[in-house]
N, C-alpha and C positions, 0 to 999 in steps of 0.2 A: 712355585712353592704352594702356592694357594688351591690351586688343583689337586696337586701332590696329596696335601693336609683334605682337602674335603672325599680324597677318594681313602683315604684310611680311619674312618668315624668308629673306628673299636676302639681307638688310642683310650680312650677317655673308659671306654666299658673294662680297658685291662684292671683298673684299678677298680674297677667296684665293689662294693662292701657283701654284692649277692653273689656267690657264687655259682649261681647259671648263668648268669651273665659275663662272670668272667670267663667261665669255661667255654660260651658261645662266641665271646672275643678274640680267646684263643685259638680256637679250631680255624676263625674267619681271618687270625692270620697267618696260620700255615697256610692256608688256601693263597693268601697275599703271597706271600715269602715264596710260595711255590711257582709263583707266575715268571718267566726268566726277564721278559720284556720290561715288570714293574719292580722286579727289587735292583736290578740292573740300574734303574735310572734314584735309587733312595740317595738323599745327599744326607751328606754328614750331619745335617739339623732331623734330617725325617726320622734316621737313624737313634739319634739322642732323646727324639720326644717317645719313638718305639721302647725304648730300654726303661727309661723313665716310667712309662705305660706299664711294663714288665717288672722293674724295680717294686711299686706298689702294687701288684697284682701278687706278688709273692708274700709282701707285706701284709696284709688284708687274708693270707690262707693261713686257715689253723689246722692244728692237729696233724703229728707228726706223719701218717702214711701221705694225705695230700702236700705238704709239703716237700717230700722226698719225690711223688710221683711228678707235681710239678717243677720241680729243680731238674731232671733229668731229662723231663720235654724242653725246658726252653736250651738246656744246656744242647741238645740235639737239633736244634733250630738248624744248625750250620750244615748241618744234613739235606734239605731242603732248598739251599740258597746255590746259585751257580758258583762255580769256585771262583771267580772273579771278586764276588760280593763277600765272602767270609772273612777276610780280614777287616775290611771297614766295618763288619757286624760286628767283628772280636774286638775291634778296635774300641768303639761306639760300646759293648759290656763293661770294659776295664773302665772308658773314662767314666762312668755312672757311678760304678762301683769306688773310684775317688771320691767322686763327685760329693757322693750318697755314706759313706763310709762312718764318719763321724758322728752321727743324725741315727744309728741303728742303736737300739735301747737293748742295755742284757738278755730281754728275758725274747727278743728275735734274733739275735746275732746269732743264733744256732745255726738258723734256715739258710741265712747268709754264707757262712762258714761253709754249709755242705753246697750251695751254688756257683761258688768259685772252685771249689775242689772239682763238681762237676763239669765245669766250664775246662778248669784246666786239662782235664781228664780226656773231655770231649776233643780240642784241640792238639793232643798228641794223639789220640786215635786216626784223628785228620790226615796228619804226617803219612800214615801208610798206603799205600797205593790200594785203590778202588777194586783191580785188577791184580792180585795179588801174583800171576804165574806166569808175570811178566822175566823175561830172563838176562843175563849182561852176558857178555861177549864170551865172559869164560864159562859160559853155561849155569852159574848159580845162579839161583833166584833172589832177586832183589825185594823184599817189601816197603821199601822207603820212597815216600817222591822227594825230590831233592829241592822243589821247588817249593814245596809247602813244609818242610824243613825252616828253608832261610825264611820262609815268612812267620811262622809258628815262635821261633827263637828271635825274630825280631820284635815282633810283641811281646815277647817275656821280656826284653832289654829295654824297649819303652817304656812300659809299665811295671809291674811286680819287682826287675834287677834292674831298676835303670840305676843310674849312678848319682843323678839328680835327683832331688826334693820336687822340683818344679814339672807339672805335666806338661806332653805335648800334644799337641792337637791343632786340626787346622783350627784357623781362627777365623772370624768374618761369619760365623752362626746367625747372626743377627740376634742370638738368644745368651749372651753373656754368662747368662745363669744356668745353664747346660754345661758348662765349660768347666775342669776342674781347673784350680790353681798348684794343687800338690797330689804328692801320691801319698796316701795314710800309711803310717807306718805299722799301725793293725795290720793294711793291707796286705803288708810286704812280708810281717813275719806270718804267716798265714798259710801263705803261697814258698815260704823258706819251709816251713812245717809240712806241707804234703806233697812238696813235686817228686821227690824221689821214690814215695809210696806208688804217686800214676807212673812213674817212670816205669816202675819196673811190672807192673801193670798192664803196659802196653807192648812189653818186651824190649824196651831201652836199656834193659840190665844184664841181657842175655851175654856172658862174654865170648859166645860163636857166634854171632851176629858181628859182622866186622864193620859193616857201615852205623848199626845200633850202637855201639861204641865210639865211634867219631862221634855222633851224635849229642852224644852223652857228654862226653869229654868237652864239646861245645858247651854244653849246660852246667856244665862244672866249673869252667871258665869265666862263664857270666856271674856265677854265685859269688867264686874267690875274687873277682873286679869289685863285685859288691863291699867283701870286704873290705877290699881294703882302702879303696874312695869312701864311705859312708860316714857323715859326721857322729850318726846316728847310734849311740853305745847297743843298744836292744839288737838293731838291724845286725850290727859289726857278732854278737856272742852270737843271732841266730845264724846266719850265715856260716859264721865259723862250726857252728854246729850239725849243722848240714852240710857240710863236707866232710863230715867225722860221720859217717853213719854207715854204719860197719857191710851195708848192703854195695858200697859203691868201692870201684876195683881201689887196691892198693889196701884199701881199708879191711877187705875182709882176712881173717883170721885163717890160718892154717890148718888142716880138719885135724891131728894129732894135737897141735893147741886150744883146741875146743874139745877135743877128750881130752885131755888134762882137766881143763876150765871144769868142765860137768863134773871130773873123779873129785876136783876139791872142793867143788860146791857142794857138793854131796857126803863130803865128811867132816865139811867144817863145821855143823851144826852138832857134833858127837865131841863128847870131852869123859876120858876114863879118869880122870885126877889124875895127879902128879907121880910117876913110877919110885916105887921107893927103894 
């Protein structure tokens, strides 16, 4: 571990308060993260101090274009990483973001808000195959890996829809205080608030897409579990509320009942007074 820690010495330059220093931390660990032999071997501590690093390096950037420009590199990080390593990266994000959640003051929690969106965003783009013209038996083309499916919707059930209060994580960090104890429930209505926005985004909403719909219906799944295990009154109304969101099948409206909806919207605001 101690080799580990002295061959990554930007940790400490992520957070700094100079801005070319953070920007020359980050570059120095794409370059890191791009090596397959060195992020291959990061353990779940090396991971937590990196995020950590990353957490206040976000913290410390003002002014809204670098903030956005920075949310969208680290959220792209998992671009760079062999696919082996991107779950325990995603993993090592979420728990910070517990971790860190509570401790973010109003007038940052913006920066945050669009980080996780990115994050979320970034890891359903994941899901689709590298290689898009790949083909199934029946001659259609597939764009989903199936493999990074089940792992993408198992981190969403760990963290953001788990059913429990309590996180999980390996244990035995020898850092205690890297480790969250719960998931924020900021966190979860957050992540209730924009996954079906990425969803359909990513083309999870497409209803010819026939394996995008399993998918999906997986994700829908998780939400209404949430429901309806959750002690948590906030979690329970947003949950429910996001599965009422008119973009998701069942839910959408009939196009003659949406010309209706528009012709009445459109002349309820006119009153001739009473016929006499």
């Amino acid at each position: 571990m101690a080799s580990q820690e002295r061959s990554m010495p930007f940790i400490k330059n992520l957070a700094s308060s100079d801005r070319k220093i953070r920007t020359s931390a980050l570059a120095s660990l794409h370059t890191f993260l791009s090596s397959r032999q060195i992020s291959s071997s990061l353990t779940t501590l090396d991971i937590l101090k990196l995020w950590k690093g990353l957490f206040f390096a976000l913290w410390m950037c003002d002014r809204a274009v670098p903030q956005q420009t920075l949310c969208a590199e680290l959220a792209d990080l998992i671009n760079v990483l062999p696919r082996h390593a991107v779950i325990p990266w995603l993993r090592g994000f979420w728990a910070t973001m517990a971790r860190e959640w509570t401790s973010i003051d109003v007038l940052r929690m913006e920066k945050f808000l669009l980080l996780v969106r990115r994050v979320v965003a970034s890891g359903f783009k994941w899901m689709r195959k590298s290689n898009e013209g790949k083909k199934k038996k029946s001659g259609k083309e597939t764009v989903w890996d199936m493999q990074r499916v089940d792992d993408i919707l198992d981190l969403l059930s760990e963290w953001p829809f788990a059913l429990e209060d309590e996180a999980r994580i390996e244990q035995g960090t020898e850092k205690e205080e890297l480790v969250p104890q719960t998931i924020p429930v900021g966190l979860r209505l957050h992540v209730l608030d924009i996954w079906v926005d990425e969803a359909e985004k990513v083309g999870l909403l497409d209803a010819d897409d026939v394996e995008a719909s399993k998918i999906l219906q997986r994700i829908i799944d998780q939400v209404d579990a949430l429901e309806q295990a959750t002690t948590r009154p906030a979690v329970r109304i947003r949950s429910k509320d996001s599965l009422e969101d008119e973009r998701l099948p069942g839910n959408r409206k009939p196009a003659v009942e949406e010309d209706q909806a528009a012709k009445n919207d459109g002349n309820g605001g006119d009153w001739d007074g009473f016929e006499d």
